[in-house]
MIDOSE-1310 file (N, C-alpha, C; in nm, 2 decimals, decimal comma, always signed):
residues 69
xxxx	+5,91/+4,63/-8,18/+5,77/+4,60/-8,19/+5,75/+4,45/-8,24; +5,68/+4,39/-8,19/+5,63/+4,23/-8,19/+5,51/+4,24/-8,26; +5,51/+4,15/-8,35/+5,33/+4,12/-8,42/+5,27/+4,08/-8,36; +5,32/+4,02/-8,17/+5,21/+3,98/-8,11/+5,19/+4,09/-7,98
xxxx	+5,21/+4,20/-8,07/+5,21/+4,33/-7,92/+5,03/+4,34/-7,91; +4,98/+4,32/-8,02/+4,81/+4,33/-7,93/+4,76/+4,20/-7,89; +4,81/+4,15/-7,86/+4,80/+4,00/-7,83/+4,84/+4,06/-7,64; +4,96/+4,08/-7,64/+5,00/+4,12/-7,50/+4,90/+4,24/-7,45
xxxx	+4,92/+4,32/-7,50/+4,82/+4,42/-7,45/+4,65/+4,39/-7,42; +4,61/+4,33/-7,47/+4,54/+4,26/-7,45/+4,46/+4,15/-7,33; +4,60/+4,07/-7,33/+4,61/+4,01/-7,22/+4,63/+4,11/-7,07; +4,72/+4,21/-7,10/+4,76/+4,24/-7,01/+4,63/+4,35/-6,95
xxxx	+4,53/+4,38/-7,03/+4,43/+4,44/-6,98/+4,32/+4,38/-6,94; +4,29/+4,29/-6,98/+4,21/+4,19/-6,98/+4,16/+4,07/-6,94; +4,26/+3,99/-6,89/+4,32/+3,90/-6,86/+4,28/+3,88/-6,74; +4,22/+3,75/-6,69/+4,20/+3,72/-6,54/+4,34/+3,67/-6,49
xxxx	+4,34/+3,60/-6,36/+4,48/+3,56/-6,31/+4,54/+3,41/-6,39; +4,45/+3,34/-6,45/+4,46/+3,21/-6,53/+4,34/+3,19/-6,64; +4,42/+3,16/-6,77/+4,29/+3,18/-6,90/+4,37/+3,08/-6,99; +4,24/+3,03/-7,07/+4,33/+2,98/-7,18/+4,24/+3,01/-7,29
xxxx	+4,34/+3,03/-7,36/+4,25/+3,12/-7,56/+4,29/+2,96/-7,64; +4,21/+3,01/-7,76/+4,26/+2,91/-7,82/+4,32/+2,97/-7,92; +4,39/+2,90/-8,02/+4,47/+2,98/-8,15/+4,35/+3,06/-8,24; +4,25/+3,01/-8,25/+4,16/+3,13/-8,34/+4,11/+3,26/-8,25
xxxx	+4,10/+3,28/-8,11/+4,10/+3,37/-8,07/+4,20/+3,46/-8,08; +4,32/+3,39/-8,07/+4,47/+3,46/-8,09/+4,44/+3,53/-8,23; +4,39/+3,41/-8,33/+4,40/+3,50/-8,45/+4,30/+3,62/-8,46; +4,21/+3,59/-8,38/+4,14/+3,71/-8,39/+4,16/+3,83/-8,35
xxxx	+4,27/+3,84/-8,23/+4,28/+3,96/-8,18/+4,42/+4,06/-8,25; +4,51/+3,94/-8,26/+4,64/+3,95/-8,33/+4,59/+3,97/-8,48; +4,52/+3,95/-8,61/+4,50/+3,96/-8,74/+4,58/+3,82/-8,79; +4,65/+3,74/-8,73/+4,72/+3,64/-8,77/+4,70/+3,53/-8,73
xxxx	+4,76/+3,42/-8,77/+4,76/+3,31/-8,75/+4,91/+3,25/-8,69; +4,85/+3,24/-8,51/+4,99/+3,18/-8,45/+5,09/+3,04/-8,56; +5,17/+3,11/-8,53/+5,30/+3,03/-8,59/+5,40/+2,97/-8,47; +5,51/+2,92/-8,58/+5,63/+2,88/-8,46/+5,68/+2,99/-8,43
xxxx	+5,71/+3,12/-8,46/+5,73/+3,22/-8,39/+5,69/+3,27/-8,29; +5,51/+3,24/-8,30/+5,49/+3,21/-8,15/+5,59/+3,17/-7,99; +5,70/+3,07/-8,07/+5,73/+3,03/-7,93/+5,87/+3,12/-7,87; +5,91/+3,17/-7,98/+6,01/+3,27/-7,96/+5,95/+3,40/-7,90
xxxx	+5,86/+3,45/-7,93/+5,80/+3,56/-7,93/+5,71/+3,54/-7,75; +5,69/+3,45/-7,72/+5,60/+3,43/-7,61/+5,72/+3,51/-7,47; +5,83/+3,49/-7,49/+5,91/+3,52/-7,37/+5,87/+3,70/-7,37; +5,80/+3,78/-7,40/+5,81/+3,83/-7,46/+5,71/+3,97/-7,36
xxxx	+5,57/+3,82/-7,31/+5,47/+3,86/-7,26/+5,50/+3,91/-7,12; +5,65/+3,86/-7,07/+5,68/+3,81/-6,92/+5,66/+3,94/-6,87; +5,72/+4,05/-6,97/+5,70/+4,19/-6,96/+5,55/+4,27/-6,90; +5,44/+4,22/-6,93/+5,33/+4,25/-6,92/+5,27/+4,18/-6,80
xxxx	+5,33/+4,08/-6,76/+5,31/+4,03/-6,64/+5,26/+3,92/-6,65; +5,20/+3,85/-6,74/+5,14/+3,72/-6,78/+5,22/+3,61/-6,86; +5,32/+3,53/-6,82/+5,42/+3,43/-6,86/+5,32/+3,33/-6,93; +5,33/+3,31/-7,07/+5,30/+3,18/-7,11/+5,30/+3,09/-7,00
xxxx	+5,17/+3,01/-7,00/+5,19/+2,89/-6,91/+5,22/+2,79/-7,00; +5,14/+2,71/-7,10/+5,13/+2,61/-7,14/+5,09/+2,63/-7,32; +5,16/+2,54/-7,40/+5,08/+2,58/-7,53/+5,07/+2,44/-7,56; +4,94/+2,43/-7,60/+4,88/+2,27/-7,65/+4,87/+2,28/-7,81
xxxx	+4,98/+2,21/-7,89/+4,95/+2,23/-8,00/+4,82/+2,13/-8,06; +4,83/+2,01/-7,93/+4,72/+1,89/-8,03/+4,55/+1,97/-7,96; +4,56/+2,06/-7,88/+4,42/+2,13/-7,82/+4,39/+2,26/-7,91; +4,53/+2,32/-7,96/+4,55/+2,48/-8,04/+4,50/+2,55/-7,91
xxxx	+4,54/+2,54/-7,81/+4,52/+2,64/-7,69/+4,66/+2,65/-7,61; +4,66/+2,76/-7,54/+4,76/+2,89/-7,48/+4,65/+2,91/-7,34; +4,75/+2,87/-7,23/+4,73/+2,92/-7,13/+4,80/+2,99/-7,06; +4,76/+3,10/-6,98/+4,87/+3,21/-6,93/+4,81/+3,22/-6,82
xxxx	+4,94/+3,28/-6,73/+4,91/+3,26/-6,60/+4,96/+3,41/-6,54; +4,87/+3,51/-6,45/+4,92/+3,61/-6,41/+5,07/+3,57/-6,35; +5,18/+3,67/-6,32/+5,32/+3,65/-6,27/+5,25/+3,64/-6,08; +5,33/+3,52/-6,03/+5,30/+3,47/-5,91/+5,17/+3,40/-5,89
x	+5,10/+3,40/-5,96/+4,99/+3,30/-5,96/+5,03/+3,16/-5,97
């Protein structure tokens, strides 16, 4: 179990084919505040079908991309 499992689930229900959140939405869905575990934890999503695309730390936004998009 991941602290960012409603984070994925999430995505994975709700999610268009390309999106980007920003870190306070993350924190809003997750109860936390993305960290650097973030980037270990991101491989994580590939499972759910939405691979991290891009993480802009100087924007605080995450974009994810449906798998094959």
């Amino acid at each position: 179990m991941s602290k960012y499992d409603a984070l994925w689930n999430h995505v994975q229900k709700n999610g268009p084919r390309s999106f980007k959140m920003s870190f306070d939405e993350i924190g809003d869905i997750t109860g936390i505040e993305i960290d650097r575990s973030f980037l270990k934890c991101k491989k994580e999503l590939t499972a759910y079908g939405y691979p991290v695309g891009k993480i802009s730390l100087r924007e605080k936004t995450v974009i994810f991309n449906k798998d094959g998009e």
